[in-house]
C-alpha positions, -999 to +999 in steps of 0.1 A: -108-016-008-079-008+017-041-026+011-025-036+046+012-035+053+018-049+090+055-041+107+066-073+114+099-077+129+122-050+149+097-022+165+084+004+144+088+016+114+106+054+109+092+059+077+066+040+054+060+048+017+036+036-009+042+030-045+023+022-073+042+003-101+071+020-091+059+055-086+055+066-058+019+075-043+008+108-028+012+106+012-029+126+011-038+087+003-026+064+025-022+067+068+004+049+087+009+041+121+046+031+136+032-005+131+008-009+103+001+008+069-027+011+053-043+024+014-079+027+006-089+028-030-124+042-031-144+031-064-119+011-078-118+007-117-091-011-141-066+018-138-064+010-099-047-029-112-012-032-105+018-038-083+016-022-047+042-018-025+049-005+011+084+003+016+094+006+053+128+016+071+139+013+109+172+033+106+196+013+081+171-014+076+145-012+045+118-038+041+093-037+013+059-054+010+041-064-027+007-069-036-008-073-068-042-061-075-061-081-107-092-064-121-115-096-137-150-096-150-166-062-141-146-029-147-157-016-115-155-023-074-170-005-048-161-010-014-193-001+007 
C-alpha cells in the first residue's frame, strides 16, 4: 500500500517529512521528490492503522497533509 502527498501550490517543496501519529517516521521508508511524496507499507497489519501525515515546507511556509488508515475485517493486507 503506498500513502501520496502531492505539492500543490507554490513550486517545490524544500523538505518533506512523514509522521506516524505524531512521531515522526524513519526517512529509509518513504522517497520524495520536490513535488510529490510517497510511503509504502509492505504487508500491512493492525499496527500499520493510524493517522499519517506529510509535512512539507517551501522556506517560511509549512503545509501538512493527513490520512487516516482503518484496518476492518482481516488483520492483514498485502499489496501485490
Amino acid at each position: 500500500m503506498t500513502l501520496t502527498c502531492l505539492v500543490e501550490h507554490g513550486g517545490p517543496a524544500d523538505v518533506i517529512l512523514w509522521y506516524k501519529d505524531d512521531q515522526p517516521i524513519s526517512a529509509k521508508n518513504y522517497s520524495n521528490s520536490s513535488q510529490l511524496a510517497e510511503i509504502s507499507l509492505l504487508n500491512v497489519t493492525r499496527s500499520d492503522a493510524g493517522r499519517y501525515n506529510c509535512t512539507m515546507w517551501r522556506g517560511e511556509v509549512m503545509d501538512t497533509k493527513f490520512m487516516d488508515l482503518h484496518m476492518n475485517g482481516n488483520s492483514n493486507y498485502n499489496d501485490h
